[in-house]
C-alpha positions in Angstrom: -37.9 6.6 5.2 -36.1 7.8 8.0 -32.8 6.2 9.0 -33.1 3.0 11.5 -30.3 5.5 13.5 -32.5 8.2 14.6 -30.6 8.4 17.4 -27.8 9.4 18.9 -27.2 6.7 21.0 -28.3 4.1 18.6 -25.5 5.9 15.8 -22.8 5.2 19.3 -23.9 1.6 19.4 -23.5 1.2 15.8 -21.1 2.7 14.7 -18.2 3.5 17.9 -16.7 1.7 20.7 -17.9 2.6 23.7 -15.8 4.7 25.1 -16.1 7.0 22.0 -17.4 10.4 22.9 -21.2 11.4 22.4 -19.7 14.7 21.4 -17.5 13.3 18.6 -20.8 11.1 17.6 -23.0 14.2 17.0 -20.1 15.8 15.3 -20.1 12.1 12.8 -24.6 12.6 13.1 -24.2 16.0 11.4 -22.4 14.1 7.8 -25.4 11.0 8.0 -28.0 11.6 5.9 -31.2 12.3 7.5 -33.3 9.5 5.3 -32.2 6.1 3.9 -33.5 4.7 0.8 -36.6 2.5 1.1 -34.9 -0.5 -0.3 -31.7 -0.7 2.1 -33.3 -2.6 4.6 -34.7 -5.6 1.8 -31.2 -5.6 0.1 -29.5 -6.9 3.4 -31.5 -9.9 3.0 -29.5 -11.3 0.1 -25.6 -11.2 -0.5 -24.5 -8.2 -2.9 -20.9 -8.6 -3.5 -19.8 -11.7 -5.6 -16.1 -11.9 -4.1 -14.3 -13.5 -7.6 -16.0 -10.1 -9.4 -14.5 -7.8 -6.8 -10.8 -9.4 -7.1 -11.3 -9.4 -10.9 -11.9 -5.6 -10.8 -9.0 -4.8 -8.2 -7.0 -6.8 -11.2 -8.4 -5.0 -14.3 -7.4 -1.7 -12.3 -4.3 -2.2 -10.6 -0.6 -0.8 -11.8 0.7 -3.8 -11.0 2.6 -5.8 -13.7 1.8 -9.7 -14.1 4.0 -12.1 -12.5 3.9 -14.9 -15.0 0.7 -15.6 -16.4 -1.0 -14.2 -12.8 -1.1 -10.9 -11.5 -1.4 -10.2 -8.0 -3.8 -7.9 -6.5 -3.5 -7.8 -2.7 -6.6 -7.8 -0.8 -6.8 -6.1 3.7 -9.9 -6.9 5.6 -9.9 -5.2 8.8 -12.1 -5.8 12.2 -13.0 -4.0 15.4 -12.9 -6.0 18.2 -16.0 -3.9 19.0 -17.7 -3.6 15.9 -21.3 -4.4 16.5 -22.6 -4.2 12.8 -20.0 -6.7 10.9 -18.7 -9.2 14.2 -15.0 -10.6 13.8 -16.4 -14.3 12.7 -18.3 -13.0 9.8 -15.4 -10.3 8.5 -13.3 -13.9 9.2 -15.4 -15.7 7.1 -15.7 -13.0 4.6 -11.6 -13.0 4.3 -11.7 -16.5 3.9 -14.4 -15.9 0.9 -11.9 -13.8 -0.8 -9.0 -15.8 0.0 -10.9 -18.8 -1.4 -11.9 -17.0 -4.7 -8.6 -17.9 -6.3 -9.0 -14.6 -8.5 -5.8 -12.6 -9.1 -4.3 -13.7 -5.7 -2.4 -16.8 -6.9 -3.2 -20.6 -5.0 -3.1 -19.6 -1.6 -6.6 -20.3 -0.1 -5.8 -19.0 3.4 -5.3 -15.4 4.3 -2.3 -14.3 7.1 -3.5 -13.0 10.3 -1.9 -9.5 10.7 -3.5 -8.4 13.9 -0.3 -7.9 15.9 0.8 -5.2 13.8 -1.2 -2.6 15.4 1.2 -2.9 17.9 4.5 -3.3 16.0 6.4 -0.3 14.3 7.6 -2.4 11.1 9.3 -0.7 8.6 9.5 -1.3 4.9 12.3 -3.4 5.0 11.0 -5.5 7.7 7.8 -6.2 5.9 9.0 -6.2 2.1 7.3 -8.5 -0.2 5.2 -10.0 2.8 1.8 -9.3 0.4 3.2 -11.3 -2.4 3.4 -14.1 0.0 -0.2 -14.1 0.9 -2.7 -11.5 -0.9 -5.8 -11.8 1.6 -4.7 -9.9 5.0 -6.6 -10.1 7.7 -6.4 -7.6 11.0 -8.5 -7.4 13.8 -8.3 -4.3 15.6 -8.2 -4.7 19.2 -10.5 -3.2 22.1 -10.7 -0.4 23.4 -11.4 2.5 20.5 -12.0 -0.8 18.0 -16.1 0.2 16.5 -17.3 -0.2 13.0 -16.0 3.1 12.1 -12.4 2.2 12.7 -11.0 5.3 11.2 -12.4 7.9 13.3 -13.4 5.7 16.5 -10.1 6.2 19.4 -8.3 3.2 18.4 -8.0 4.9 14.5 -4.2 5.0 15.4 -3.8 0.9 15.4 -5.9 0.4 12.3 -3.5 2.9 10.5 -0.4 1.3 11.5 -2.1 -2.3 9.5 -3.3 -0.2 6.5 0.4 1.3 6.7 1.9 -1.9 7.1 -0.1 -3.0 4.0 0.0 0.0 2.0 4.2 -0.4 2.4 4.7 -4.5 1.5 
């Protein structure tokens, strides 16, 4: 079946923010595969992720050593403000899924709003230990440059400085 995006303004609406180039989206059109499977469209019909198995994974893998009888596997969700295929309220009620799961990421059944670090140089020091705190972190990335492909739409910059942040506590 040919992909639902057989075009390249339908990939820019997806996809990028937009003031994202149409060059740079024919450069991202040439790594898409041409045909989608014939059962993508059915499988968005019924959830596919079961968010205690995902945490339970990110636990059986992680380096981390066990803090008492819990380990602690941190968990980022990210936005774009712009993002047209996942909107902020469902990637917020996703976080809250996760958060709520209770799986490797202690009591806490909220996740911490991180947003403003896209626009905060934080160093190591600064944010030390801040994911033991809470393990679910939420972002949104702001407008402009803030599409579903947050890592190579303009705003790719902010969404680093979050992952950074994360990648760092």
């Amino acid at each position: 079946m040919r992909s639902p995006l057989s075009s390249t303004q339908l990939v820019h609406r997806a996809f990028f923010s937009p003031t994202y180039s149409i060059e740079k989206v024919r450069a991202f059109e040439v790594e898409m595969a041409p045909y989608e499977s014939m059962s993508w469209p059915s499988g968005m019909m019924l959830p596919f992720v079961s968010c205690a198995r995902v945490l339970s994974n990110l636990l059986a893998t992680s380096s981390q050593p066990a803090s008492g009888s819990k380990s602690h596997v941190p968990l980022l969700v990210i936005s774009g403000a712009q993002d047209m295929l996942m909107r902020d309220p469902l990637m917020k009620r996703m976080t809250n899924m996760y958060a709520s799961a209770g799986v490797g990421i202690g009591y806490n059944f909220k996740f911490r709003d991180v947003s403003k670090l896209q626009y905060e140089l934080i160093s190591k020091a600064q944010n030390s230990g801040e994911a033991s705190k809470r393990e679910v972190w939420f972002a949104e990335i702001t407008a402009p440059g803030a599409g579903h492909n947050l890592m190579r739409d303009d705003g790719w910059e902010r969404c680093a400085k979050v992952v950074e942040s994360f990648l760092d506590s």
